[in-house]
Every structure is written in structure tokens, then in C-alpha cells.
C-alpha positions in Angstrom: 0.0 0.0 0.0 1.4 3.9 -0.8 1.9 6.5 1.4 -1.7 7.6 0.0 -3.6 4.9 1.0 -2.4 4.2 4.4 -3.2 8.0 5.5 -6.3 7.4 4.5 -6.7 4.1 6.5 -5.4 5.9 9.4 -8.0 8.4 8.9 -10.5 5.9 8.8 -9.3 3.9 11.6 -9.5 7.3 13.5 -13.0 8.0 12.2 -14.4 4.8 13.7 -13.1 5.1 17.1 -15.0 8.5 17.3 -17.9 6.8 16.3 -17.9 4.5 18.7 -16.7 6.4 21.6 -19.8 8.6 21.1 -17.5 11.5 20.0 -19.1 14.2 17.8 -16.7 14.3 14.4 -13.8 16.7 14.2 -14.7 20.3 13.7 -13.1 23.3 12.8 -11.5 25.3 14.9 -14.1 27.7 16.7 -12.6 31.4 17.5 -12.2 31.3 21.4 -15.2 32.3 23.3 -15.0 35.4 26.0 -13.1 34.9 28.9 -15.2 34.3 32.3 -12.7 36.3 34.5 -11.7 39.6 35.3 -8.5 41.0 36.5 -8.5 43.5 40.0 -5.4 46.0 40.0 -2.8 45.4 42.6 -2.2 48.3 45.0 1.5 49.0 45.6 2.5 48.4 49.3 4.5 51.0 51.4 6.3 50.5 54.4 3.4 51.4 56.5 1.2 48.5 55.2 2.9 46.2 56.6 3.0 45.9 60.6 4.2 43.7 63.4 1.6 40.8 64.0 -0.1 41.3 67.4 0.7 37.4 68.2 -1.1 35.0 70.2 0.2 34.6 73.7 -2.2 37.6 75.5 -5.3 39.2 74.3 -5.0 42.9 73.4 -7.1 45.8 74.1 -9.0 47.4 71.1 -10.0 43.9 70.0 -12.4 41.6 69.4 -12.6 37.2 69.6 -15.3 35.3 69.2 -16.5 32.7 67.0 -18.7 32.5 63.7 -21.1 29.4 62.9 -22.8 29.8 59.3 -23.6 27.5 56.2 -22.8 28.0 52.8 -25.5 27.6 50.2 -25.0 26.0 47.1 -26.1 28.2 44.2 -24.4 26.4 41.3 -23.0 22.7 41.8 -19.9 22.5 44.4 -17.1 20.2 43.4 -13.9 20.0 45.9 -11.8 16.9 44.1 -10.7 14.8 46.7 -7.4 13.7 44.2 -9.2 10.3 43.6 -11.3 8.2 41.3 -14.5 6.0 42.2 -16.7 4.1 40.3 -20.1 4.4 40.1 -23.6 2.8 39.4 -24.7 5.4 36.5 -25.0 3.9 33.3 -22.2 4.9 30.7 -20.3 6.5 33.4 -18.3 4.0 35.2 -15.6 6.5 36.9 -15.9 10.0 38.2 -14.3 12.5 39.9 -14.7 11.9 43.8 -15.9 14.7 46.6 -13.7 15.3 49.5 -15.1 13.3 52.6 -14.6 13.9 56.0 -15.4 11.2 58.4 -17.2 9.8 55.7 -19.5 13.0 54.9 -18.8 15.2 51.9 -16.9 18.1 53.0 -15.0 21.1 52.1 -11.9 21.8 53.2 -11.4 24.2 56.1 -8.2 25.2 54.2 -10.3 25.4 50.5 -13.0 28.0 52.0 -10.2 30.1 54.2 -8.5 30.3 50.9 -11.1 31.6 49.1 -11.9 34.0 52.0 -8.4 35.5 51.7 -8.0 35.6 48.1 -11.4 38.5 48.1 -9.2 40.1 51.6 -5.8 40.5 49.5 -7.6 42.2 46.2 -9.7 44.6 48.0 -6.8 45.5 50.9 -3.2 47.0 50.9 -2.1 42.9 51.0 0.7 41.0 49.4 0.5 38.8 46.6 1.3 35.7 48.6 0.8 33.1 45.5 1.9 33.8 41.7 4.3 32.5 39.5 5.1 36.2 38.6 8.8 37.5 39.6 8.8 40.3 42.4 9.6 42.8 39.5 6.6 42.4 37.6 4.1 42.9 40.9 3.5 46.8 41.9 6.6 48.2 44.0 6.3 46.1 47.3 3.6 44.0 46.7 5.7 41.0 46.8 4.7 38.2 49.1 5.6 38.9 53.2 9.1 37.0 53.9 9.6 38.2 57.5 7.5 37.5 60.4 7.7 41.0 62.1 6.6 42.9 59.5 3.3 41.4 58.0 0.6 42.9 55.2 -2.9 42.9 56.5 -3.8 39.7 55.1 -1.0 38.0 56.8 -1.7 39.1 59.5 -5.3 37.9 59.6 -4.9 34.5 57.6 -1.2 33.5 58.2 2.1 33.1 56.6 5.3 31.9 56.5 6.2 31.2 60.4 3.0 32.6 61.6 -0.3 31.0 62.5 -2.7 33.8 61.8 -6.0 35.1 63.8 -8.2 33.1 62.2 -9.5 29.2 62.2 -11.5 27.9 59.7 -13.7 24.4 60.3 -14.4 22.1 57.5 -17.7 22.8 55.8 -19.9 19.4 56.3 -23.0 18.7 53.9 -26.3 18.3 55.8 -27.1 14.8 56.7 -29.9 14.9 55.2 -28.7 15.5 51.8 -26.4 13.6 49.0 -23.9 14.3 46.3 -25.0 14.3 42.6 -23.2 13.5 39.4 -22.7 16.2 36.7 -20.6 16.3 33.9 -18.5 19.6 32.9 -16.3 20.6 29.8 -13.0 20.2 30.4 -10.6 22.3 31.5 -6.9 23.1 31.5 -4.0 24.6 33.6 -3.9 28.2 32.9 -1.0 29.1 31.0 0.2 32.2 33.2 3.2 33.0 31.2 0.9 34.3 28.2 0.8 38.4 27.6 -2.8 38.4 28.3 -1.8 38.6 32.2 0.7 41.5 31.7 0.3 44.9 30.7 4.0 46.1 29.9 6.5 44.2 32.3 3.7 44.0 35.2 0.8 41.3 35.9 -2.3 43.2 35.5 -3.8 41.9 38.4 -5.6 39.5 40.6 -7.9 37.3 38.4 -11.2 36.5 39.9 -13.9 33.9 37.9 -17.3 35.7 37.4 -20.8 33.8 38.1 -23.3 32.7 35.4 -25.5 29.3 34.1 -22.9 26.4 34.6 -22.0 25.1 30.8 -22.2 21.4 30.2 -19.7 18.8 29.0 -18.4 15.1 29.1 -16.0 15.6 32.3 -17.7 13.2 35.4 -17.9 14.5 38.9 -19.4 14.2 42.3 -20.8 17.6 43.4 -23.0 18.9 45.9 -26.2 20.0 44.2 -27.7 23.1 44.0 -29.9 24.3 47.2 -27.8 21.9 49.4 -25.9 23.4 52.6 -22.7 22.8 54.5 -21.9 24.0 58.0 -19.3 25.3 59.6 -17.5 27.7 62.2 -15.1 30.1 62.5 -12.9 31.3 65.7 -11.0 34.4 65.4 -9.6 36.4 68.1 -7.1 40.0 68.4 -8.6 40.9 65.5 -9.5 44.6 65.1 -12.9 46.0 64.4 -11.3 46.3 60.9 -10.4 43.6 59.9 -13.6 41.8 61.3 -15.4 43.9 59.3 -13.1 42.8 56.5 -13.8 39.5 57.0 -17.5 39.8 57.2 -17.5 41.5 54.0 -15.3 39.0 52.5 -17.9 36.1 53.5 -20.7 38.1 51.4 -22.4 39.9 54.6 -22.7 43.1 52.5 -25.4 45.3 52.5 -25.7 46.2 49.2 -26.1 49.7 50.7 -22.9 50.7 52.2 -20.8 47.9 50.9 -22.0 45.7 48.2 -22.3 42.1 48.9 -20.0 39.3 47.6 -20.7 36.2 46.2 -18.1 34.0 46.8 -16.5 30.8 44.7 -15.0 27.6 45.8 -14.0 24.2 44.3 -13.4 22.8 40.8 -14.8 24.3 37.5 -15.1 28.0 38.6 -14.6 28.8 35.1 -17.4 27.2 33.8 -19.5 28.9 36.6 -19.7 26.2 39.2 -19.1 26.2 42.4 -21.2 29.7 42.9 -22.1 30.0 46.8 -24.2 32.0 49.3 -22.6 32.6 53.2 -25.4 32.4 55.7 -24.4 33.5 59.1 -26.2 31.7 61.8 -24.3 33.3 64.7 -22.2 35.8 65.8 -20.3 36.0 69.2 -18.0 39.0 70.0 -16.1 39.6 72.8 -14.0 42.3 73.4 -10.7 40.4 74.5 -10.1 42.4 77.9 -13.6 40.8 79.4 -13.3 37.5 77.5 -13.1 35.7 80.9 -15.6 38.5 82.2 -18.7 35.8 81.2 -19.0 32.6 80.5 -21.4 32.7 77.3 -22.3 35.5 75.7 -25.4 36.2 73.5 -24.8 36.1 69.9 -24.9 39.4 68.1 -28.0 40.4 66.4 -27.1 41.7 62.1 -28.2 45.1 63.0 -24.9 44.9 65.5 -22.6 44.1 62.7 -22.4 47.7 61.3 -20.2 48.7 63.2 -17.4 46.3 62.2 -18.7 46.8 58.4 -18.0 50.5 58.5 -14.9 49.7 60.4 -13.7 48.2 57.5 -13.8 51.2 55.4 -10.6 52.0 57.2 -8.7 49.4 54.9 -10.9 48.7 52.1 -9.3 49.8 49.0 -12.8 51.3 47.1 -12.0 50.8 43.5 -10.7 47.6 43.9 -13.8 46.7 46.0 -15.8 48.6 43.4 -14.5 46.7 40.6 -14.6 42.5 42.2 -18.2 43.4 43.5 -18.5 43.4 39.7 -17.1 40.5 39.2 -18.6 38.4 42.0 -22.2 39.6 40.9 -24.3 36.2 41.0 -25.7 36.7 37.2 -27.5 33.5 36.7 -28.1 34.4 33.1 -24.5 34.8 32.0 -23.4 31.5 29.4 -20.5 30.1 30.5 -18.1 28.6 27.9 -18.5 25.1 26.9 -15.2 25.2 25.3 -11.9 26.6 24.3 -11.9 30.6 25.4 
């Protein structure tokens, strides 16, 4: 057989197996579809952003501990990979993705959600870029991640870094009991290639991305998620915090609102470009202490929303207003927006 004939076997051969994987036939390449994120700017850092962290060995006047016990609400399917592959009973699917489980209940991570958490505290505060695989001379002057312990950007100071534990503890968020994971099947996706000049503007990253909200696309990818409408509970302890940065905090979790600050809509999990894992924070209950008295009672009551203003407006202390301006954009739950199904 010639050269001819035995590319067009191959061809054949190559034909088939589409058709019987189920495959739709090769098509042209489609132009990319728009991209479902946004960058925020990154504020330079000065030397007075950054402070020495108030530590953990006494309380300190002028702030606040307590403890936070909420629930987020699933608005678009939640998918935290738990690095493994199950089977399943669902015809034509016999493997899928599998949900993180904690003592056998589907889970998310304490350290998934407190990541999410920060990343919204670092865009819309004077705070370091703690994680990029940008150089220090292509971040705004000083806006390089904190290296020494003494000297700590806001964020740090709340969340943690390197030799520091941080003034806040995140639980794991547990699903109800009462409810069960689904199986869905997303397009699928690839490792973003930061190194491309659609990040930089000149010789500098152009900012923080941040995935927007919209209807989640559909593809052939098999997962376990947490369907829409379920709920997972968890708590919070946090304590020398200062008003500030509790109202930070608050506002970061989506407690907003939408009349002095806007309100937040959070993402967490796998397939946040194709719009899933959208969520809602419900907060249950709030307990504040101021830290002088917290041996003053045993139990106190839990603050009413109305008493939360206070830390909120505190927050406009920090807050940097376009960059809150711009990522309350972002995070706008649009549950009309397509999402692409494929290469953008």
C-alpha cells in the first residue's frame, strides 16, 4: 500500500473510534469564546502596610474574639476533588471524579474555603501577593509576598504566613445529613498558562484574576458535586482581630449590605470557570467579645445583624474602594451569564 492509501486508512481507523466512543466528528476550529474572568489592580505596598503581627500569647485591648457558625448555600454545583477516582452505578459513566469526605460525609476543606476567603481580603486591601508564579519585579513596588514574620501585610496578619499561624481558624464545611452528592458532567478544563501576555500589561501582571458567576456550561468531564440548594456548615474562631479587619472579614464572606458595601458572592471548588461552584454565606451566629472581658462571662449572646455595622463601616478604614468597586462586579451572582462550553 502507498503513502496515499495508508493515511487514509489511518484516517478511517481514527473515524471509527470517534464513532464508537460517542465522540461528535472533528470540527473546525471555533474562535475562542470570552473569557469568564476579570483582573482587580494590585495596589503597591508602602512601608506602613505592613505591621508587626499582634501574636497569640495575651489578648489585646481594642480587639475583638469570638466565633462565627454559618452555612454555605450551594447556588451552582460545588465540586472540591478529593485527588481520587471512584466508580459508580450510573450507566455509561463508570468512573468520576470523587468529593472530598470527611469522616465519611462530603466536605470542604477548612483550608479550600479560608483560601477563598483571603484571596477576596488581598484584592480589596493593601495585602501582598502571597501566590503567583510572577517574579517580584513584575508585581506593583512592594507588593511581593511577606518573607519576614515582624513585618506582616494585613492579610497575613489575619490569615497567616510563613512562620505565623494567623487570627483566624476555619472548620471544614460538612453537607447536611440529610442531603447527597449528585453527578454532573462539565467541559474540560486546562492549567492556565500564566506565562501568556494576556496577564501582563507592559512588564507588570495586570492583576488578581477573579472567575465571574453565570449558568454552569455542560460537557463530558464526570464528577461528584454537591447540588444546588444543598448546605454545609461550619464555624469560625478568630480572636485580636481589630474591628477592621472583622469587618473585613464579614464582608469578604458576602455579609454586605448592598447599601454601604456591596455584597460578595463567593467561589470555591473545581470548575469555577465554567460557573460552578457559585455559593451564598449564611451567618447563623455571631459572638464577640471584646478580649479584655473574654473571661468576664461565660457565654455571651450572639450578636443580632443590625450589630454588625459597626465592624462593616470599620472596614472602610482598609478597604481599597475601586478595587472593592470593581470585584463586587465580578462576583455579581448573574444566573443568566453562558459560560463557555469550550476553548476561550
Amino acid at each position: 500500500m502507498n503513502q496515499s492509501g495508508q493515511r487514509d486508512r489511518l484516517l478511517r481507523h481514527r473515524l471509527i473510534n470517534h464513532r464508537r466512543k460517542g465522540d461528535q466528528m472533528p470540527r473546525p476550529q471555533e474562535p475562542p469564546l470570552p473569557k469568564p474572568y476579570k483582573s482587580i489592580p494590585i495596589a503597591p505596598l508602602g512601608h506602613a502596610d505592613r505591621q508587626h503581627p499582634l501574636g497569640h500569647e495575651r489578648f489585646h485591648p481594642n480587639t475583638v474574639m469570638g466565633s462565627l457558625r454559618g452555612r454555605l448555600l450551594v447556588r451552582t454545583p460545588l465540586h472540591v476533588w478529593s485527588g481520587q477516582i471512584g466508580p459508580t452505578n450510573r450507566p455509561g459513566i463508570p468512573l468520576v471524579k470523587t468529593h472530598v469526605r470527611v469522616g465519611g460525609r462530603p466536605a470542604v476543606p477548612g483550608s479550600s474555603f479560608k483560601g477563598a476567603v483571603r484571596s477576596i481580603v488581598e484584592a480589596i486591601t493593601h495585602s501582598c501577593v502571597r501566590i503567583t508564579q510572577a517574579r517580584p519585579n513584575q508585581l506593583p513596588p512592594g507588593a511581593a509576598g511577606c518573607r519576614q514574620r515582624e513585618n506582616l501585610c494585613l492579610a497575613c496578619r489575619m490569615f497567616g504566613a510563613l512562620d505565623f499561624q494567623g487570627h483566624i481558624r476555619f472548620s471544614d464545611a460538612v453537607l447536611a445529613s440529610n442531603a447527597a452528592l449528585e453527578i454532573i458532567q462539565i467541559p474540560a478544563l486546562y492549567s492556565p498558562r500564566s506565562r501568556e501576555r494576556i496577564y501582563y500589561e507592559g512588564q507588570q501582571v495586570i492583576g488578581r484574576k477573579f472567575y465571574q458567576h453565570g449558568r454552569p456550561a455542560r460537557g463530558n468531564t464526570p464528577l461528584e458535586a454537591c447540588p444546588m440548594g444543598s448546605a454545609l456548615d461550619f464555624t469560625l474562631h478568630f480572636e485580636n482581630l481589630t474591628p477592621a479587619e472583622l469587618g473585613v472579614l464579614l464582608l469578604a464572606l458576602g455579609q454586605g449590605d448592598n447599601q454601604t458595601l456591596p455584597r460578595l458572592w463567593p467561589k470555591l471548588g473545581g470548575g469555577k470557570p465554567v460557573c460552578y461552584g457559585s455559593i451564598a454565606v449564611a451567618v447563623d451566629e455571631l459572638r464577640i467579645e471584646q478580649s479584655q472581658s473574654a473571661y468576664a462571662a461565660y457565654d455571651l449572646p450572639p450578636l443580632v445583624p443590625d450589630a454588625w455595622q459597626t465592624y462593616l463601616q470599620a472596614a472602610n478604614q482598609v478597604i481599597l474602594p475601586e478595587q472593592l468597586r470593581q470585584l463586587a462586579e465580578i462576583l455579581r451572582l448573574d444566573t443568566n451569564r453562558d459560560c463557555p462550553d469550550r476553548n476561550y
